[in-house]
VOGU-3710 file (C-alpha; in Angstrom, 3 decimals, decimal comma):
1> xxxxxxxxxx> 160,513/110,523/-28,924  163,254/109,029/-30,719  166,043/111,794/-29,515  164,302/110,554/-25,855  165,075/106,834/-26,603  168,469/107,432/-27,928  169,039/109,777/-25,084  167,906/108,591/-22,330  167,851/111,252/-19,013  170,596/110,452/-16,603
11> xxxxxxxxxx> 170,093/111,582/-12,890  166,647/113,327/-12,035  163,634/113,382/-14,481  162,799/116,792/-15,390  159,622/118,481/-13,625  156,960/119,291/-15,702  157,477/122,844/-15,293  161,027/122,637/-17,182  159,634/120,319/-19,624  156,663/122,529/-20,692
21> xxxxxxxxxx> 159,725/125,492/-20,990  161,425/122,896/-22,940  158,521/122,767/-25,381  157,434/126,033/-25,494  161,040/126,749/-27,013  161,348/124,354/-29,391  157,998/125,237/-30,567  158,809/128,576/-30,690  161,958/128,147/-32,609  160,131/125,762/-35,072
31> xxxxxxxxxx> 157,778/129,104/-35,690  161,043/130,798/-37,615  161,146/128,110/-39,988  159,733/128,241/-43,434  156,542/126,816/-44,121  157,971/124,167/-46,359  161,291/123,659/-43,733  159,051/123,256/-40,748  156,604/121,033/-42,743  159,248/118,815/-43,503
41> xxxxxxxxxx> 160,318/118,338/-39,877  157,342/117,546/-38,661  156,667/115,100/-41,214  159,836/113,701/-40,766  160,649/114,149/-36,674  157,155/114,159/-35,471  155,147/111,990/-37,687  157,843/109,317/-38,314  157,798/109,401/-42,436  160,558/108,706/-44,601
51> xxxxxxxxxx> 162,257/111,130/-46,870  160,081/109,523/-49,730  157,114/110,161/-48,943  157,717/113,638/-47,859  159,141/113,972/-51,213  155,974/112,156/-52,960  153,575/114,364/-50,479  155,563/118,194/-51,421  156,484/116,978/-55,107  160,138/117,299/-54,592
61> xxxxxxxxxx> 162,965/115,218/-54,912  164,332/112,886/-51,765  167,512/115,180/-52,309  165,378/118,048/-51,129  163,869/117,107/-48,537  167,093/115,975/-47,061  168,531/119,831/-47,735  165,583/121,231/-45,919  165,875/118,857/-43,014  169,597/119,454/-42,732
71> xxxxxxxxxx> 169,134/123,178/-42,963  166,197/123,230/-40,453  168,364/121,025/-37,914  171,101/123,746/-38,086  168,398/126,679/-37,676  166,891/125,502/-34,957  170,049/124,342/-33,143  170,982/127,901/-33,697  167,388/129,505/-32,730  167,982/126,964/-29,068
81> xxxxxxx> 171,112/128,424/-28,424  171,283/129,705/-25,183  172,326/133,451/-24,747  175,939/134,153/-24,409  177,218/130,663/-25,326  180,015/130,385/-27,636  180,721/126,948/-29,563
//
Protein backbone atom coordinates (compact mmCIF):
# COMPACT_ATOMS: atom_id res chain seq x y z
CA UNK A 1 0.00 0.00 0.00
CA UNK A 2 2.59 2.41 0.67
CA UNK A 3 4.84 1.49 -2.64
CA UNK A 4 0.98 2.14 -4.27
CA UNK A 5 0.77 5.66 -2.67
CA UNK A 6 4.24 6.62 -3.46
CA UNK A 7 3.75 5.18 -6.86
CA UNK A 8 0.90 5.98 -8.08
CA UNK A 9 -0.23 4.01 -11.68
CA UNK A 10 0.10 6.30 -14.62
CA UNK A 11 -2.10 5.49 -17.76
CA UNK A 12 -4.56 2.42 -17.44
CA UNK A 13 -5.31 0.64 -14.07
CA UNK A 14 -4.27 -2.82 -14.20
CA UNK A 15 -7.09 -5.62 -14.71
CA UNK A 16 -7.55 -7.84 -12.08
CA UNK A 17 -6.24 -10.63 -13.96
CA UNK A 18 -2.58 -8.96 -14.07
CA UNK A 19 -2.92 -7.89 -10.60
CA UNK A 20 -3.75 -11.36 -9.14
CA UNK A 21 -0.34 -12.50 -11.46
CA UNK A 22 1.21 -9.65 -9.76
CA UNK A 23 0.47 -11.20 -6.38
CA UNK A 24 0.82 -14.58 -6.97
CA UNK A 25 4.60 -13.64 -7.74
CA UNK A 26 5.45 -11.68 -5.11
CA UNK A 27 3.97 -14.19 -2.90
CA UNK A 28 5.74 -16.72 -4.41
CA UNK A 29 9.05 -15.05 -4.23
CA UNK A 30 8.38 -14.13 -0.51
CA UNK A 31 8.12 -18.24 -0.13
CA UNK A 32 12.22 -18.36 -0.77
CA UNK A 33 12.81 -16.24 2.06
CA UNK A 34 13.86 -17.42 5.44
CA UNK A 35 11.45 -17.79 8.03
CA UNK A 36 12.95 -15.06 10.11
CA UNK A 37 13.67 -12.72 6.62
CA UNK A 38 10.12 -13.11 5.45
CA UNK A 39 8.77 -12.58 9.03
CA UNK A 40 10.43 -9.47 9.19
CA UNK A 41 8.92 -8.13 5.96
CA UNK A 42 5.75 -8.73 6.70
CA UNK A 43 5.96 -7.22 9.96
CA UNK A 44 7.56 -4.43 8.60
CA UNK A 45 5.88 -3.96 4.79
CA UNK A 46 2.61 -5.51 5.49
CA UNK A 47 1.73 -4.84 9.02
CA UNK A 48 3.20 -1.30 9.21
CA UNK A 49 5.63 -1.86 12.49
CA UNK A 50 8.72 -0.17 13.16
CA UNK A 51 12.11 -1.72 13.26
CA UNK A 52 11.67 -1.69 17.18
CA UNK A 53 9.23 -3.58 17.73
CA UNK A 54 10.18 -6.19 15.30
CA UNK A 55 13.32 -6.18 17.17
CA UNK A 56 11.43 -6.32 20.75
CA UNK A 57 8.93 -9.11 19.10
CA UNK A 58 12.21 -11.59 17.50
CA UNK A 59 14.67 -10.51 20.44
CA UNK A 60 17.15 -8.97 18.17
CA UNK A 61 18.74 -5.84 17.84
CA UNK A 62 17.11 -2.80 15.53
CA UNK A 63 20.53 -3.33 13.61
CA UNK A 64 19.20 -6.71 12.63
CA UNK A 65 16.25 -6.33 11.63
CA UNK A 66 17.37 -3.63 9.33
CA UNK A 67 20.10 -6.36 7.76
CA UNK A 68 17.32 -8.79 7.20
CA UNK A 69 15.03 -6.26 5.62
CA UNK A 70 17.80 -4.96 3.40
CA UNK A 71 18.82 -8.45 2.43
CA UNK A 72 15.19 -9.62 1.81
CA UNK A 73 14.56 -6.37 -0.44
CA UNK A 74 17.57 -7.44 -2.61
CA UNK A 75 16.30 -11.25 -2.72
CA UNK A 76 13.20 -10.64 -3.74
CA UNK A 77 14.06 -7.91 -6.27
CA UNK A 78 16.25 -10.62 -7.58
CA UNK A 79 13.57 -13.63 -7.22
CA UNK A 80 11.00 -10.72 -9.50
CA UNK A 81 13.40 -10.42 -12.04
CA UNK A 82 12.03 -11.08 -15.18
CA UNK A 83 13.77 -13.79 -17.40
CA UNK A 84 16.46 -12.62 -19.66
CA UNK A 85 16.79 -9.08 -18.25
CA UNK A 86 20.13 -7.75 -17.64
CA UNK A 87 20.65 -4.64 -15.18
Amino acid sequence: ARHRAAHPPVGVAPSPESALVASAAVWQAMATLAPRRRAVVVMHELEGLPVRAIAEVLAVRPVTVRWHLHRARLELARALKAPGRTS
